[in-house]
PDB file of N, CA, C, O and CB in Angstrom:
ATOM      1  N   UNK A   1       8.940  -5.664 -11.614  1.00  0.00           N
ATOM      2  CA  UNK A   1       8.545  -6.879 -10.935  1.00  0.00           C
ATOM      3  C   UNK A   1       7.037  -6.868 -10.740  1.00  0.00           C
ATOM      4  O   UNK A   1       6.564  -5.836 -10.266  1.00  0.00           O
ATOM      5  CB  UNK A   1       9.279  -7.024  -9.586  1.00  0.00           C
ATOM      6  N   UNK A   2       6.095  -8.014 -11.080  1.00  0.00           N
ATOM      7  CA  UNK A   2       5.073  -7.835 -10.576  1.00  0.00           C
ATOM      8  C   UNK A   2       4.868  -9.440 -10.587  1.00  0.00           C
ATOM      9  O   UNK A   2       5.497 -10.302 -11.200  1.00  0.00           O
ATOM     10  CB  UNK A   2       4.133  -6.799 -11.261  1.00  0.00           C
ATOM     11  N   UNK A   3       3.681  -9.554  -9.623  1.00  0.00           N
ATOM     12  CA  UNK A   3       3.521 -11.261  -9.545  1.00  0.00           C
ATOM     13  C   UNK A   3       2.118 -11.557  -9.937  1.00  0.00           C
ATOM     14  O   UNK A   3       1.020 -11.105  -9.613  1.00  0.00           O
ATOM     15  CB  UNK A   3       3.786 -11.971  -7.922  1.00  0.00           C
ATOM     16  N   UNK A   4       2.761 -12.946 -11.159  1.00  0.00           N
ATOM     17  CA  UNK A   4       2.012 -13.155 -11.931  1.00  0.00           C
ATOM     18  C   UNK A   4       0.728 -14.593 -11.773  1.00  0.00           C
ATOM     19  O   UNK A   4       0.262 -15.249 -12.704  1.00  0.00           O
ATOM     20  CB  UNK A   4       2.947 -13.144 -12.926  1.00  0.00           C
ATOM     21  N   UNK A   5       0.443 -14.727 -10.380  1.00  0.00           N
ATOM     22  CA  UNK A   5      -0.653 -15.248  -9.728  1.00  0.00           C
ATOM     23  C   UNK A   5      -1.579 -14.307  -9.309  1.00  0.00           C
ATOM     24  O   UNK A   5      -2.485 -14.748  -8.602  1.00  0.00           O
ATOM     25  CB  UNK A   5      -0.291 -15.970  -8.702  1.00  0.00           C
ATOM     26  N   UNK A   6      -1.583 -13.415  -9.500  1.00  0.00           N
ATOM     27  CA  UNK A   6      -2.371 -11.817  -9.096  1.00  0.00           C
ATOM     28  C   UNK A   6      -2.459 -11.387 -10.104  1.00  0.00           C
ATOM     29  O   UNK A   6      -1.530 -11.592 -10.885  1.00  0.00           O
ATOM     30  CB  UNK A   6      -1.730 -10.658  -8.206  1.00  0.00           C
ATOM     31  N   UNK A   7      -3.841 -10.446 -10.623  1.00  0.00           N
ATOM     32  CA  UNK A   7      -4.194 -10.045 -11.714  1.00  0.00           C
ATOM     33  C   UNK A   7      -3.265  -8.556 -11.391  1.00  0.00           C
ATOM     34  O   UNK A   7      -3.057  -8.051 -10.288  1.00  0.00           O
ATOM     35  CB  UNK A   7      -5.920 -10.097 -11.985  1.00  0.00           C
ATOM     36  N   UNK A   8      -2.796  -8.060 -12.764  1.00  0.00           N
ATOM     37  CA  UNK A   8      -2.378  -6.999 -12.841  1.00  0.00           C
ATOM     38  C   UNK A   8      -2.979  -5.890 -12.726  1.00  0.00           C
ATOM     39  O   UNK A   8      -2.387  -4.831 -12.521  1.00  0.00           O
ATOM     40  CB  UNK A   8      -1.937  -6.994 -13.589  1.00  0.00           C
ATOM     41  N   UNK A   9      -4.106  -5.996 -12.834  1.00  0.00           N
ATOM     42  CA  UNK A   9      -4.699  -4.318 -12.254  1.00  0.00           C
ATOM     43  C   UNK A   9      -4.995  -4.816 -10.700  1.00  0.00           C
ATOM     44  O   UNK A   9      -5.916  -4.200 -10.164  1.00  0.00           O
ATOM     45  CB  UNK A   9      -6.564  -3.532 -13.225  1.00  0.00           C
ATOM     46  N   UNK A  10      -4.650  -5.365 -10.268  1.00  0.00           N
ATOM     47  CA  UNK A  10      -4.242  -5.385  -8.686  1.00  0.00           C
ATOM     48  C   UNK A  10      -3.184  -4.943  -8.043  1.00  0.00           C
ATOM     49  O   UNK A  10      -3.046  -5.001  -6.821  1.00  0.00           O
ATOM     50  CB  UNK A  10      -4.168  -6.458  -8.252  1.00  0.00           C
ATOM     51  N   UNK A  11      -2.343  -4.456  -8.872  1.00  0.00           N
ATOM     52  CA  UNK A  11      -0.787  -4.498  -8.476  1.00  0.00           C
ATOM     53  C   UNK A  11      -0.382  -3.016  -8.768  1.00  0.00           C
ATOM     54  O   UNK A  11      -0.390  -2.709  -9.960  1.00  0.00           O
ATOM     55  CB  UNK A  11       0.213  -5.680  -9.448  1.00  0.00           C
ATOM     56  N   UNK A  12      -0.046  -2.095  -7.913  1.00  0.00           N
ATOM     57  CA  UNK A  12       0.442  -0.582  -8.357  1.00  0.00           C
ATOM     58  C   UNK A  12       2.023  -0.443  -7.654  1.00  0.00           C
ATOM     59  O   UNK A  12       2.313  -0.373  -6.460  1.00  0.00           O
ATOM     60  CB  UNK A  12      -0.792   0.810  -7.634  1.00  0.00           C
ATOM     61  N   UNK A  13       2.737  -0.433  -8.616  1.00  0.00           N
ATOM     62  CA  UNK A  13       4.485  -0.655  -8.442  1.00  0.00           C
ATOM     63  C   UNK A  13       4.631   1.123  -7.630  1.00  0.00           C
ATOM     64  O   UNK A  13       3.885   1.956  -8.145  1.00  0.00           O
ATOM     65  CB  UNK A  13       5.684  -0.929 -10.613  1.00  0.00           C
ATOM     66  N   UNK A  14       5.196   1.441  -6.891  1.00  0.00           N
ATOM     67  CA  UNK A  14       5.172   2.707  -6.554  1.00  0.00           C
ATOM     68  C   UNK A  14       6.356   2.584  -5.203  1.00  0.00           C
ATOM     69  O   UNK A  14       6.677   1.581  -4.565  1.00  0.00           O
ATOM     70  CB  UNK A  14       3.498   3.240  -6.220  1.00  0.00           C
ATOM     71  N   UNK A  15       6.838   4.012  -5.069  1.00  0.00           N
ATOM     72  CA  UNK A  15       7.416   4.284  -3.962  1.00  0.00           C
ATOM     73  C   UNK A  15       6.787   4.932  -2.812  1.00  0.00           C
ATOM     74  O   UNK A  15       5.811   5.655  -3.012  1.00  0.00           O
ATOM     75  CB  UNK A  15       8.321   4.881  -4.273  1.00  0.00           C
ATOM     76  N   UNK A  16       7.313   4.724  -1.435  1.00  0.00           N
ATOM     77  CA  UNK A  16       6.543   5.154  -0.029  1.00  0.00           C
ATOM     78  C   UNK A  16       6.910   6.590  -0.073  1.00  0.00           C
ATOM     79  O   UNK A  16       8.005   7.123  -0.258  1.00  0.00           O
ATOM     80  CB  UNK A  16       7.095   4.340   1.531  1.00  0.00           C
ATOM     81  N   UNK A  17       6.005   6.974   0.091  1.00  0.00           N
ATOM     82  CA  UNK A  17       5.795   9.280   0.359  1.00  0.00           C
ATOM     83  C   UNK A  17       5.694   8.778   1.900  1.00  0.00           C
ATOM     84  O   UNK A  17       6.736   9.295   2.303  1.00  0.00           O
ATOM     85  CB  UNK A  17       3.581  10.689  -0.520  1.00  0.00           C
ATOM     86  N   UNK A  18       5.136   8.106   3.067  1.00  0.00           N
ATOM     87  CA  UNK A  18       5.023   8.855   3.888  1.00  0.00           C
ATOM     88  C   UNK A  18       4.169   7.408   5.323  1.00  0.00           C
ATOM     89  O   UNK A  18       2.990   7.083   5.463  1.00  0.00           O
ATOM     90  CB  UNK A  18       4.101  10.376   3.109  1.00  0.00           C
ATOM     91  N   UNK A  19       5.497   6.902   6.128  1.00  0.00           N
ATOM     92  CA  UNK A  19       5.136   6.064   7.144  1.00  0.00           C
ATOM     93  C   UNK A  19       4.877   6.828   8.440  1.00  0.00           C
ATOM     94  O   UNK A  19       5.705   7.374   9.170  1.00  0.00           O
ATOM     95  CB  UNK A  19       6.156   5.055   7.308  1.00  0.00           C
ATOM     96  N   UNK A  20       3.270   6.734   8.597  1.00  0.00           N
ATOM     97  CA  UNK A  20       2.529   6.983   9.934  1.00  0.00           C
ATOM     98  C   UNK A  20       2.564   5.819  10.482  1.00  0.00           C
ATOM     99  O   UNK A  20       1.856   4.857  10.183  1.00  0.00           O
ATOM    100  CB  UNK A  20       1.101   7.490   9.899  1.00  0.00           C
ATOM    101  N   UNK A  21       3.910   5.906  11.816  1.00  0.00           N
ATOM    102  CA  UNK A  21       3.620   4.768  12.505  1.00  0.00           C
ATOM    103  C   UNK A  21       2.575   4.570  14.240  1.00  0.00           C
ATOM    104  O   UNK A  21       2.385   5.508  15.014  1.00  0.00           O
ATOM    105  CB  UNK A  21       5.091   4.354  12.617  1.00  0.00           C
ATOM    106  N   UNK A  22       2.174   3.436  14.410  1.00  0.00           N
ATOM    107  CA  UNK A  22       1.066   3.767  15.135  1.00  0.00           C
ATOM    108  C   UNK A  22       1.738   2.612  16.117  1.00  0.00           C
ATOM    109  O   UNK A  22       2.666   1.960  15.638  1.00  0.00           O
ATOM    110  CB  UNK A  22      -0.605   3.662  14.400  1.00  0.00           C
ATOM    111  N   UNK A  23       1.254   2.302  17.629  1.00  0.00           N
ATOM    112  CA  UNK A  23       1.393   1.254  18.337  1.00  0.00           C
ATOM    113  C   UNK A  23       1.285  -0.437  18.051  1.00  0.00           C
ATOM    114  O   UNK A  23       2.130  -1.250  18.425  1.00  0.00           O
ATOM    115  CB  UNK A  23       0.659   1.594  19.097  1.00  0.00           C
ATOM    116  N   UNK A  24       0.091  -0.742  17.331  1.00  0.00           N
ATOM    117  CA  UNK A  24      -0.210  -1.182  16.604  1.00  0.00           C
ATOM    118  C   UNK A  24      -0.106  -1.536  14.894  1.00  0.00           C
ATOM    119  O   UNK A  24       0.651  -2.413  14.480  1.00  0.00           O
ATOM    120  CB  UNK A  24      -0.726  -0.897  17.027  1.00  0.00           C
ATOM    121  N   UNK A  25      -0.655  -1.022  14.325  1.00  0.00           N
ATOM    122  CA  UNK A  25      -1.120  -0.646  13.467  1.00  0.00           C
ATOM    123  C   UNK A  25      -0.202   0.996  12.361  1.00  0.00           C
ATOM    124  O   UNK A  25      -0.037   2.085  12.910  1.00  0.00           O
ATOM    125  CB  UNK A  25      -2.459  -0.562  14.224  1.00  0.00           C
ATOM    126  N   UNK A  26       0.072   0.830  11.415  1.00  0.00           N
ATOM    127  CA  UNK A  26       0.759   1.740  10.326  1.00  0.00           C
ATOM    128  C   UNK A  26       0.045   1.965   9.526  1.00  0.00           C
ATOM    129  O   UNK A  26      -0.882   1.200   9.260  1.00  0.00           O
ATOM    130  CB  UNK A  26       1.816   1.362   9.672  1.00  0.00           C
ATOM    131  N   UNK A  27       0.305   3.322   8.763  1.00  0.00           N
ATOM    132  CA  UNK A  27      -0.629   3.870   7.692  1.00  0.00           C
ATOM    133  C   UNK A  27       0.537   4.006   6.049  1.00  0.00           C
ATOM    134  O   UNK A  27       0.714   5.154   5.642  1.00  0.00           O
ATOM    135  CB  UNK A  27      -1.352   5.730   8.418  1.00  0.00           C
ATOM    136  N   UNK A  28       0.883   3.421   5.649  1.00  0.00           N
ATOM    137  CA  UNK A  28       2.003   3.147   4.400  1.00  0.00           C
ATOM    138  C   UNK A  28       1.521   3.887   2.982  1.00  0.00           C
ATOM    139  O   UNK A  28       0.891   3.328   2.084  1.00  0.00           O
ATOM    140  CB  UNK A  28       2.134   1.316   4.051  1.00  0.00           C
ATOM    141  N   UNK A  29       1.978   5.312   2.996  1.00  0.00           N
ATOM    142  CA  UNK A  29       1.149   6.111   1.555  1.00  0.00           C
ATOM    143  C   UNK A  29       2.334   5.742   0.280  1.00  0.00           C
ATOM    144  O   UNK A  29       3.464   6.231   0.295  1.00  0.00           O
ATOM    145  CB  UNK A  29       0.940   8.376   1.801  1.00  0.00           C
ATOM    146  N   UNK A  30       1.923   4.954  -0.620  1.00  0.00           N
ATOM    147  CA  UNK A  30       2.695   4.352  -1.853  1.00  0.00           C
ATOM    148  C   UNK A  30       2.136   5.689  -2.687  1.00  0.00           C
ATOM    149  O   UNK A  30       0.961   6.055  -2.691  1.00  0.00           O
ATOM    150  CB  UNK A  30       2.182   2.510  -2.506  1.00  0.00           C
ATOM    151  N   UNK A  31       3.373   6.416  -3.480  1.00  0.00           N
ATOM    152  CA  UNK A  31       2.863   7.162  -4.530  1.00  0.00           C
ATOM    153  C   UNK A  31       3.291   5.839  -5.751  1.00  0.00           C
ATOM    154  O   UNK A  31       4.189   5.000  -5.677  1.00  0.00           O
ATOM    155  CB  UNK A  31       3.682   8.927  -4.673  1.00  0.00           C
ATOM    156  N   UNK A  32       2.225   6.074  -6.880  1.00  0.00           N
ATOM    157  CA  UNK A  32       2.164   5.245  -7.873  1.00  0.00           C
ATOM    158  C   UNK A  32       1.309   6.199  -8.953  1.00  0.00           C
ATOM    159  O   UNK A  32       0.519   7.098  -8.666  1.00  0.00           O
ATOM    160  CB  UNK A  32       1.519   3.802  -7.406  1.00  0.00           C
ATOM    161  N   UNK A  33       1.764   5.663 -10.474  1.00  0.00           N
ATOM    162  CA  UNK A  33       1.708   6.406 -11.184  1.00  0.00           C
ATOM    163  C   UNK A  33      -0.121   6.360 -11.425  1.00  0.00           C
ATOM    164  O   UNK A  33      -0.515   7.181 -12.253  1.00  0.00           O
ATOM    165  CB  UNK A  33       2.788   6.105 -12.252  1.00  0.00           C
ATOM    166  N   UNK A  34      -0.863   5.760 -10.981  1.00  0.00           N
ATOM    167  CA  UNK A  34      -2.200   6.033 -10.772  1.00  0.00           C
ATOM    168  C   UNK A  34      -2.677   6.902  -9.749  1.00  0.00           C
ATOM    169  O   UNK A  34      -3.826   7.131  -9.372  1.00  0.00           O
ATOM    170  CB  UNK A  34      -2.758   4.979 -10.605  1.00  0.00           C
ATOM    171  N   UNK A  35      -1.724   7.282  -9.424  1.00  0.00           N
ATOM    172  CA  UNK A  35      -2.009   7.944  -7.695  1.00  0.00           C
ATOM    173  C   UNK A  35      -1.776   7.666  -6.524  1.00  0.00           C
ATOM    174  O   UNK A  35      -1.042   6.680  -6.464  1.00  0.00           O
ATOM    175  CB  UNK A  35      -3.030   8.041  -7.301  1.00  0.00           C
ATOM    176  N   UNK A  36      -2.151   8.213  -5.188  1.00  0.00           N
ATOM    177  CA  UNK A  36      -1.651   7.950  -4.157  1.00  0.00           C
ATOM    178  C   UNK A  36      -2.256   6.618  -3.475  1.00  0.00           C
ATOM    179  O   UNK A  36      -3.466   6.432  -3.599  1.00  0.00           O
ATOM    180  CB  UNK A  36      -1.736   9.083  -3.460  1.00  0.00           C
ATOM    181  N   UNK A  37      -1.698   5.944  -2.962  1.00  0.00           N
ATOM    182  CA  UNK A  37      -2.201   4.615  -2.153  1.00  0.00           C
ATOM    183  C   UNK A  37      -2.584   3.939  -1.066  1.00  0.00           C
ATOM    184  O   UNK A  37      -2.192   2.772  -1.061  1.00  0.00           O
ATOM    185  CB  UNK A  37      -1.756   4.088  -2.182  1.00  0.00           C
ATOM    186  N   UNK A  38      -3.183   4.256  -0.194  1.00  0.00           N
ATOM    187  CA  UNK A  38      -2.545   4.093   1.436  1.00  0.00           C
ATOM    188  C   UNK A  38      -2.800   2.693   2.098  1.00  0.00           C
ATOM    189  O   UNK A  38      -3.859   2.081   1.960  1.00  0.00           O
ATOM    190  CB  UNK A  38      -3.312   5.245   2.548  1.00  0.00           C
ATOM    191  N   UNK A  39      -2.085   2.392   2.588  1.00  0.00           N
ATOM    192  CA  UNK A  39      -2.009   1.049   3.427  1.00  0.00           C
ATOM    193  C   UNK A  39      -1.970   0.998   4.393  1.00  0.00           C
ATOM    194  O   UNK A  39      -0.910   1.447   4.826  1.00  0.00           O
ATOM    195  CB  UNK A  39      -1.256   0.337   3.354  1.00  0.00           C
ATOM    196  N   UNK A  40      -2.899   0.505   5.420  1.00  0.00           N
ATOM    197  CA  UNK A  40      -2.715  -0.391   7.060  1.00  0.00           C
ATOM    198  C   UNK A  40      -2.243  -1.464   7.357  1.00  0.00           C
ATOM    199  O   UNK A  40      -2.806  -2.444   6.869  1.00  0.00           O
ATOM    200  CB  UNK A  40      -3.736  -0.739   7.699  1.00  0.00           C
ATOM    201  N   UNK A  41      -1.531  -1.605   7.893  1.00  0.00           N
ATOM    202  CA  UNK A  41      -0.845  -2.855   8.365  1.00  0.00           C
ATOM    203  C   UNK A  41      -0.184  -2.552   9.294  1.00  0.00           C
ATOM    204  O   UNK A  41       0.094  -1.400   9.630  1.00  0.00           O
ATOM    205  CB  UNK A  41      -0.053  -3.539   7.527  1.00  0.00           C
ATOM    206  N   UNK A  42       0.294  -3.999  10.057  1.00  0.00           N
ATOM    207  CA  UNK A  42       0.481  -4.138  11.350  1.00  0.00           C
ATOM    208  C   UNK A  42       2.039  -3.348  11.311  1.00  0.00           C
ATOM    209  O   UNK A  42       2.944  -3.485  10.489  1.00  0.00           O
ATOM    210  CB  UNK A  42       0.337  -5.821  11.894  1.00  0.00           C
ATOM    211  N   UNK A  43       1.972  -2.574  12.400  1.00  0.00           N
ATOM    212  CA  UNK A  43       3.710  -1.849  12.904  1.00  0.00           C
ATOM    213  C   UNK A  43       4.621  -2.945  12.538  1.00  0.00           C
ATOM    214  O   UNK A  43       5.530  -2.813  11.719  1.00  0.00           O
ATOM    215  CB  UNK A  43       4.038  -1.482  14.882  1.00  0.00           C
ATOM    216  N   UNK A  44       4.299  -4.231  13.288  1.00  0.00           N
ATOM    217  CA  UNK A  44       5.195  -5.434  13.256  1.00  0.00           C
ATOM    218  C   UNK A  44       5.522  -5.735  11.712  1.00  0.00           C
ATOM    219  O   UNK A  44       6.584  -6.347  11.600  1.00  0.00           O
ATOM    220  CB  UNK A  44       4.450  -6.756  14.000  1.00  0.00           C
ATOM    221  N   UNK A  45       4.752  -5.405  10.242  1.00  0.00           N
ATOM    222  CA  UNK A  45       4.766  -6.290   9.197  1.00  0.00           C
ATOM    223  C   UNK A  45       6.376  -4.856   8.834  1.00  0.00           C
ATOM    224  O   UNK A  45       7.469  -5.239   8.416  1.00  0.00           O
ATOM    225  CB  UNK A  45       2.843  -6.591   7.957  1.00  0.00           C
ATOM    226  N   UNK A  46       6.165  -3.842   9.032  1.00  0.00           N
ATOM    227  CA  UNK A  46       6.234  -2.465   8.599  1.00  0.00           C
ATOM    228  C   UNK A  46       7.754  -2.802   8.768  1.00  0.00           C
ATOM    229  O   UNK A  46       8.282  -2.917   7.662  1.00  0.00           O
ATOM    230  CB  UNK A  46       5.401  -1.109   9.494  1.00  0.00           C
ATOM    231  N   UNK A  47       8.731  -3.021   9.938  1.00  0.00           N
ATOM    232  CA  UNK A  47       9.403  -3.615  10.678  1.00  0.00           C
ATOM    233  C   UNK A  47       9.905  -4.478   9.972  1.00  0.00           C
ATOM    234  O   UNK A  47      10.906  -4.220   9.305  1.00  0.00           O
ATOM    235  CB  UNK A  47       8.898  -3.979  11.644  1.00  0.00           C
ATOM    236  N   UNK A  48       9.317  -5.705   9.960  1.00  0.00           N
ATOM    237  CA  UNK A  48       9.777  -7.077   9.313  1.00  0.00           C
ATOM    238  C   UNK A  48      10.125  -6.838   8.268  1.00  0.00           C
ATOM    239  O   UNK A  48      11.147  -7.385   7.854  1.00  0.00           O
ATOM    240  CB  UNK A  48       8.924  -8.134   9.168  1.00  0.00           C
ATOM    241  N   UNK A  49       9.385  -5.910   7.433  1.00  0.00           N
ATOM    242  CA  UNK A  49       9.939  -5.990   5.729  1.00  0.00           C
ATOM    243  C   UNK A  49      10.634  -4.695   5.343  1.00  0.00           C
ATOM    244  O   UNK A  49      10.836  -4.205   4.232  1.00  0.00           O
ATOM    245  CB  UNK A  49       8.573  -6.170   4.519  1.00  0.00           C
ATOM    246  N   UNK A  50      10.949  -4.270   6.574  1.00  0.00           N
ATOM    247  CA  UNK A  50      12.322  -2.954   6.390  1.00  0.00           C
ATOM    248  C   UNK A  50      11.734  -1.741   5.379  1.00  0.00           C
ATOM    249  O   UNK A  50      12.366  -1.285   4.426  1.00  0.00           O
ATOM    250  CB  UNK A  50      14.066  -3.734   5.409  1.00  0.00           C
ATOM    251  N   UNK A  51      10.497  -1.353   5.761  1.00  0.00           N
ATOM    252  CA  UNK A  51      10.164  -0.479   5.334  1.00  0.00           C
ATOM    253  C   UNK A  51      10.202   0.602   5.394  1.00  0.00           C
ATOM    254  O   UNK A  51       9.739   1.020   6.455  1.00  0.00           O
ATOM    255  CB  UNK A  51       9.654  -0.569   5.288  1.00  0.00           C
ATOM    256  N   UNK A  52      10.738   1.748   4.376  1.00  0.00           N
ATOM    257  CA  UNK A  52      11.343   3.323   4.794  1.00  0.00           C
ATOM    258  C   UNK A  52      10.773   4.076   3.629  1.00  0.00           C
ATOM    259  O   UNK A  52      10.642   3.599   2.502  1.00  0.00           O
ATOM    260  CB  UNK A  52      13.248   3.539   4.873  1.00  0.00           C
ATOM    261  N   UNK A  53      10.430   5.345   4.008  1.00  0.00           N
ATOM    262  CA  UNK A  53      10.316   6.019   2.774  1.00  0.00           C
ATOM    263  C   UNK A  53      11.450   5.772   1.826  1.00  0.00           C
ATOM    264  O   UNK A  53      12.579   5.439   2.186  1.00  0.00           O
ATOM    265  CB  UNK A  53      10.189   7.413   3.013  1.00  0.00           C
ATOM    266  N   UNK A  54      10.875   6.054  -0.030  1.00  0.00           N
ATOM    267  CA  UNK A  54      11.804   6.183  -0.159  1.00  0.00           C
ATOM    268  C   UNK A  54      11.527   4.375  -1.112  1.00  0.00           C
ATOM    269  O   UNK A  54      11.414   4.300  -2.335  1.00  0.00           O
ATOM    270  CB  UNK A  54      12.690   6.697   1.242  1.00  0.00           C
ATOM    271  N   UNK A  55      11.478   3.242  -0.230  1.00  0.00           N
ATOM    272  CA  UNK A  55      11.621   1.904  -1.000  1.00  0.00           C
ATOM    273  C   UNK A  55      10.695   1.969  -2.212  1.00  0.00           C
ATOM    274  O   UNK A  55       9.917   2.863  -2.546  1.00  0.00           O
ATOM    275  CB  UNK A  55      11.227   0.593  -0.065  1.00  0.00           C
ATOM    276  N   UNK A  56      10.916   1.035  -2.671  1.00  0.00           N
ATOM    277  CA  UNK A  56      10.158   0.646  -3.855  1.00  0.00           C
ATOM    278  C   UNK A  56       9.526  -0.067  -3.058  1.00  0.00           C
ATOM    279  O   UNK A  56       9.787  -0.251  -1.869  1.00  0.00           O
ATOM    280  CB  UNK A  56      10.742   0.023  -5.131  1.00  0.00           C
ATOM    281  N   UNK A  57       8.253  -0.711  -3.974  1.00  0.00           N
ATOM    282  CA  UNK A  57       7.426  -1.823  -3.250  1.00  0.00           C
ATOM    283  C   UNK A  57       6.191  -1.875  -4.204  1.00  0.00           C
ATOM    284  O   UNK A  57       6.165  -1.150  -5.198  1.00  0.00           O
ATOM    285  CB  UNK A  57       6.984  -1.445  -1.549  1.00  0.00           C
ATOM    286  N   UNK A  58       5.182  -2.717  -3.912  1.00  0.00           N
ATOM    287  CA  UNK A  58       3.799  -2.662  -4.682  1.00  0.00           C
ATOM    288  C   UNK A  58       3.001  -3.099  -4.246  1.00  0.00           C
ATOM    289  O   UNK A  58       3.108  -4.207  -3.721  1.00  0.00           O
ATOM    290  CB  UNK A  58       3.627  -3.104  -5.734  1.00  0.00           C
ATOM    291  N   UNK A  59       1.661  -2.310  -4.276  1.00  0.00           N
ATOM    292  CA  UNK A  59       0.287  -2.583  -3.636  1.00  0.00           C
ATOM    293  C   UNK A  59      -0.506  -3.285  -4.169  1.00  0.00           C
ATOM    294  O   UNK A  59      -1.149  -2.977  -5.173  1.00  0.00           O
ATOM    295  CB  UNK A  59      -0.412  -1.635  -3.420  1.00  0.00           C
ATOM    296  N   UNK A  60      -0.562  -4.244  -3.618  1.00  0.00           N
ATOM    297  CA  UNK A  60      -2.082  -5.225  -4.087  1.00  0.00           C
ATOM    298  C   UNK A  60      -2.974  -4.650  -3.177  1.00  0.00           C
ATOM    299  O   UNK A  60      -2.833  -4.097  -2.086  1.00  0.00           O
ATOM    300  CB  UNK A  60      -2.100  -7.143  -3.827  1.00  0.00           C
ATOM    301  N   UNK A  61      -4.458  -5.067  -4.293  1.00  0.00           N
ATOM    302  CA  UNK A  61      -5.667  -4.382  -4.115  1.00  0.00           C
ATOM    303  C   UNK A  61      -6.067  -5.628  -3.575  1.00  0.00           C
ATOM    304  O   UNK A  61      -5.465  -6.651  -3.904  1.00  0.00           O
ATOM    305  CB  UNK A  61      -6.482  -3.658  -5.344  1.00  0.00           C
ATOM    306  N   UNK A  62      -7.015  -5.655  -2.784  1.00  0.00           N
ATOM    307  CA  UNK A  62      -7.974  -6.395  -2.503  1.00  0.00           C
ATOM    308  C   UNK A  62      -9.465  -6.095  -2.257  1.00  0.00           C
ATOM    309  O   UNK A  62      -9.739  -6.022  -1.059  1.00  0.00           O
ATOM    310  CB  UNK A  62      -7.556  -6.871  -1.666  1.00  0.00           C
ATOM    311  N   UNK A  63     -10.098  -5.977  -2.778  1.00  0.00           N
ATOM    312  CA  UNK A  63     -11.573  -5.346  -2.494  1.00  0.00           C
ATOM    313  C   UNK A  63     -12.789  -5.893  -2.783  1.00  0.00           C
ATOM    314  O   UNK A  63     -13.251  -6.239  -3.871  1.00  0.00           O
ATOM    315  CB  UNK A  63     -11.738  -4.242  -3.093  1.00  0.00           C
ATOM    316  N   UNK A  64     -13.431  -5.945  -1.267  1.00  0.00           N
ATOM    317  CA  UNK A  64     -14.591  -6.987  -1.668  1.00  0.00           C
ATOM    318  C   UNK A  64     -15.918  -5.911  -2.023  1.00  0.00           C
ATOM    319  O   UNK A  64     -16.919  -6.213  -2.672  1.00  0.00           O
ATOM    320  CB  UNK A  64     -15.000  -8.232  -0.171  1.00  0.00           C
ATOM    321  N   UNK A  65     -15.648  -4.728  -1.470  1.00  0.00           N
ATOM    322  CA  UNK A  65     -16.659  -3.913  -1.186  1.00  0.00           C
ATOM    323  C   UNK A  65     -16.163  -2.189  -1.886  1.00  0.00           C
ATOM    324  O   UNK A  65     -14.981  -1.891  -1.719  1.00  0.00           O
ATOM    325  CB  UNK A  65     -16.884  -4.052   0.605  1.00  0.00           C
ATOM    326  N   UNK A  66     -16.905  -1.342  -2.489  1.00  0.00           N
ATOM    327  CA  UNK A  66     -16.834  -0.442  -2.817  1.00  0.00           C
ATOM    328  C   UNK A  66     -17.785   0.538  -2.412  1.00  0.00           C
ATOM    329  O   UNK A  66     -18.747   0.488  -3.177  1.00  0.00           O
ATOM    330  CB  UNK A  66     -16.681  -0.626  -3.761  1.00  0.00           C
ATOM    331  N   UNK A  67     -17.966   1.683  -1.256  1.00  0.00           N
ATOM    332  CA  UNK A  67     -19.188   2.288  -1.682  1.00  0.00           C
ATOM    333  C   UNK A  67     -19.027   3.676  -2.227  1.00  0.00           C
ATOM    334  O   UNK A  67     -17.962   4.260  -2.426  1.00  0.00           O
ATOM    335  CB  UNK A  67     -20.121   2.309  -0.584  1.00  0.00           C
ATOM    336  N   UNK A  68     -20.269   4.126  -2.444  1.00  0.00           N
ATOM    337  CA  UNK A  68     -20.228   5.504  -3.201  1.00  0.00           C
ATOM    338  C   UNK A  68     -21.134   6.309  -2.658  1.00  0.00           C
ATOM    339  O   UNK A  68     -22.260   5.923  -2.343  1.00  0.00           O
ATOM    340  CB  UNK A  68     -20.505   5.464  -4.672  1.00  0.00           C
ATOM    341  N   UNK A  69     -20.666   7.608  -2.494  1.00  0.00           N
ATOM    342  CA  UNK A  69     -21.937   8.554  -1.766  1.00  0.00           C
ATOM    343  C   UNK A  69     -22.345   9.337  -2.797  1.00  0.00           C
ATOM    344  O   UNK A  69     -21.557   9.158  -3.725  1.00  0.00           O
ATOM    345  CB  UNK A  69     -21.539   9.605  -0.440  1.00  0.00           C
ATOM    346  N   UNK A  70     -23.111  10.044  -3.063  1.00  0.00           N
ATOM    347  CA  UNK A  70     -23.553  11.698  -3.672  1.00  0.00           C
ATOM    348  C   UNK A  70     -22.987  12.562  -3.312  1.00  0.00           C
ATOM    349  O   UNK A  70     -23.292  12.696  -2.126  1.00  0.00           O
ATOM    350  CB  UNK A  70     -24.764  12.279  -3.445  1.00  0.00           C
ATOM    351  N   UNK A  71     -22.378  13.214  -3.564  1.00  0.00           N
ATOM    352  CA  UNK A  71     -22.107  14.847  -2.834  1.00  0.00           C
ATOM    353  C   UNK A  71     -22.937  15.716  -3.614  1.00  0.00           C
ATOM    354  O   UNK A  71     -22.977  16.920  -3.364  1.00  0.00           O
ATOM    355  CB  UNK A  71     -20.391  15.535  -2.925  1.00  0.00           C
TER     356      UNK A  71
END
């Protein structure tokens, strides 16, 4: 499944490794075959869309900003 109003390298199909839930706010780690993924979103969305390790699901990217340091 992927949705095709969204560019495809936006979209990483993957399953949840690992829900840090917070008062607020959740930390949602999607493993995907590019690698690991992590997501914030609201406790409440986390909830609403019956999220458990374990589901399938897919991450859209959104990024306005990238930075880069030196090490």
């Amino acid at each position: 499944m992927s949705i095709s109003s969204i560019n495809a390298r936006n979209q990483f199909r993957g399953r949840i490794k690992e829900i840090i839930e917070g008062p607020v706010v959740s930390e949602v780690d999607i493993e995907t075959p590019a690698g690991l993924v992590t997501s914030v979103i609201t406790t409440r969305s986390v909830h609403d869309l019956e999220l458990r390790v374990g589901s399938e699901v897919i991450a859209f990217v959104k990024a306005t900003e990238v930075s880069v340091a030196k090490l």
